[in-house]
C-alpha positions as CSV (number, residue, x, y, z in Angstrom):
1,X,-14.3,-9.8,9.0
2,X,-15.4,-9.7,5.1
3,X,-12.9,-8.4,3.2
4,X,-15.4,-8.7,0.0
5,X,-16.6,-5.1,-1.2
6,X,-14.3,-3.2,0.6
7,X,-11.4,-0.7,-1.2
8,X,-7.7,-1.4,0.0
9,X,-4.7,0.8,-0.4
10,X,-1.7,-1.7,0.1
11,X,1.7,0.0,0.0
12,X,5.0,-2.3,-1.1
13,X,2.2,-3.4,-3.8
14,X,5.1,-4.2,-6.2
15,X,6.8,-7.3,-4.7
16,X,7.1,-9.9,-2.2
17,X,4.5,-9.4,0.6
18,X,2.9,-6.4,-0.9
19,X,1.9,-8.4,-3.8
20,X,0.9,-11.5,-2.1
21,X,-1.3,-9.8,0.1
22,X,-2.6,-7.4,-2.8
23,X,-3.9,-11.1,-4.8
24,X,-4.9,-12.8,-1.5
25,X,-7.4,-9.4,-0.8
26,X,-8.4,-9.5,-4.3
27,X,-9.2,-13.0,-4.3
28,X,-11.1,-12.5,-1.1
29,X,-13.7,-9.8,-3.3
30,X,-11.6,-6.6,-2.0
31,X,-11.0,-3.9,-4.9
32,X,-7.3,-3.3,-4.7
33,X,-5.2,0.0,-4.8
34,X,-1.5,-1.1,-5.3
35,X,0.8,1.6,-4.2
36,X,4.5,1.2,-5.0
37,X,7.9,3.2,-7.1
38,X,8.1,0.4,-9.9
39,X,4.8,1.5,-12.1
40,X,5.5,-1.4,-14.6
41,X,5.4,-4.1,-12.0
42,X,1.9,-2.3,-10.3
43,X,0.4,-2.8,-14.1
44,X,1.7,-6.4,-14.5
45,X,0.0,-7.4,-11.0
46,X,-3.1,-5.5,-11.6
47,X,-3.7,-7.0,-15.0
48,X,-3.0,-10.2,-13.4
49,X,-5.8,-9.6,-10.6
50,X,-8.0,-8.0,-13.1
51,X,-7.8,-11.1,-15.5
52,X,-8.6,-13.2,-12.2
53,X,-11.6,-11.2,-11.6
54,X,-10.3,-9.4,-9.7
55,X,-10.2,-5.3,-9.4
56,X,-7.1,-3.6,-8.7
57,X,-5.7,-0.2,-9.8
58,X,-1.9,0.8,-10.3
59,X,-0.8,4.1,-8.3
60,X,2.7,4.9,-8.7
61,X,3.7,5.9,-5.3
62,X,6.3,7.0,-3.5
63,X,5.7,6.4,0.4
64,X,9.0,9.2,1.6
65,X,6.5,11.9,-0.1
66,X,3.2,12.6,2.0
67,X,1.7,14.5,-1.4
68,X,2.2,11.5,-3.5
69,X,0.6,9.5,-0.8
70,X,-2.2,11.9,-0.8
71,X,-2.5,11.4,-4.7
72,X,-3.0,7.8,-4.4
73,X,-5.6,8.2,-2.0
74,X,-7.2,10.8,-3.8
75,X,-7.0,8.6,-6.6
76,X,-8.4,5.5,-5.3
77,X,-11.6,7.3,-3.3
78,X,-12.2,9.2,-6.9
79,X,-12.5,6.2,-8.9
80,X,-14.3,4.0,-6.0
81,X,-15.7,7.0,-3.5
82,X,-13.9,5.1,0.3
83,X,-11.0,3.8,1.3
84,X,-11.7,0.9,3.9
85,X,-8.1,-1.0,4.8
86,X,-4.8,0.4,4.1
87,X,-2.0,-1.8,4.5
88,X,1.0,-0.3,5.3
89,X,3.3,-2.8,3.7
90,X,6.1,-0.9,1.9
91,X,9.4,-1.2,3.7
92,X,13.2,-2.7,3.2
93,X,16.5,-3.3,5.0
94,X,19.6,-2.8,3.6
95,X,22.1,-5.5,4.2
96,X,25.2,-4.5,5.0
97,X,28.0,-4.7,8.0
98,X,27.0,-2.5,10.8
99,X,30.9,-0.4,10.6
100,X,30.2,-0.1,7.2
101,X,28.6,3.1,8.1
102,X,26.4,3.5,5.2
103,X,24.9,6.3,6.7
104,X,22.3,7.2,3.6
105,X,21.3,3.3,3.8
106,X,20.0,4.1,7.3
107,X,18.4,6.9,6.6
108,X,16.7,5.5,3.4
109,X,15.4,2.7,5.8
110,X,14.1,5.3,8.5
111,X,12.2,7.0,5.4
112,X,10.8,4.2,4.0
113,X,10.1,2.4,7.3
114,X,8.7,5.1,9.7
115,X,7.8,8.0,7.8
116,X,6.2,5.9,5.1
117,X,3.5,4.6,7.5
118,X,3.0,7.7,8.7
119,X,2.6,9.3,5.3
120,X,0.5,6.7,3.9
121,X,-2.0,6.8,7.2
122,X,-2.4,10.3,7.4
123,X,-3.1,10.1,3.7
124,X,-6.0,8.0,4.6
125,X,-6.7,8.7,7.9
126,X,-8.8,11.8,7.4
127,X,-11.3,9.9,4.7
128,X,-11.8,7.5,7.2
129,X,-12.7,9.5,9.8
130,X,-15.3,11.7,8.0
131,X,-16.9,8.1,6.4
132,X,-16.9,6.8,10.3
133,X,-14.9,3.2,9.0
134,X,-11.6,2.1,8.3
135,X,-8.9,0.1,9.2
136,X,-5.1,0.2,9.1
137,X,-2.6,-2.7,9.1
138,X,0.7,-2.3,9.8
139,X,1.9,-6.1,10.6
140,X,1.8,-7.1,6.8
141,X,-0.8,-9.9,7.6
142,X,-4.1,-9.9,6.1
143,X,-6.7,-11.2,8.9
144,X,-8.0,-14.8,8.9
């Protein structure tokens, strides 16, 4: 599959894996939208891609919220009319002792984990469907 031409929503855009696979889609001729809480670090990475040659737009976005999902979605088919992959990066796992009990860890995990791919693909999903394309990724690997 050609990547090259096609508009990608990656969530986690802000570090580690998220980033790496924002550059490595970028550098294959996809225009990236990088989707993340830490704003400052989206800018740095898409000034970075764009002084590649690269095109990649920052959208602050927070993955627990379905409406600011929507925005960065709404954003990224504004300013490039599709959305074609979505890669459903974001994620984390606190580290701590099981009978630690950190109760709101858990949960934060469950939110970011679970109901952040399901915000972030219902987000997209509908677009998808009425442009008859798309594809989601949810094992943080682009495709060879």
């Amino acid at each position: 599959m050609s990547i090259r031409g096609k508009v990608a929503l990656v969530t986690g855009a802000s570090s580690w894996i998220g980033a790496a696979t924002a550059r490595k889609l970028a550098t294959e001729g996809a225009i990236v939208g990088l989707a993340a809480r830490r704003k400052d670090r989206l800018d740095t990475l898409a000034a970075e891609i764009t002084g590649a040659g690269g095109k990649a737009v920052a959208l602050s976005t927070d993955v627990t919220d379905l409406t600011s999902c929507k925005a960065a979605a709404d954003a990224l088919i504004a300013q490039f009319g599709r959305i074609d992959v979505l890669v459903n990066n974001a994620g984390l796992m606190p580290l701590s002792n099981i009978d630690s009990l950190k109760v709101d860890e858990w949960q934060r995990m469950v939110d970011v984990n679970v109901s952040g791919v399901l915000n972030a693909t219902a987000a997209v999903l509908p677009r998808m469907i009425a442009q008859h394309s798309g594809q989601i990724w949810r094992d943080r690997r682009t495709p060879d």
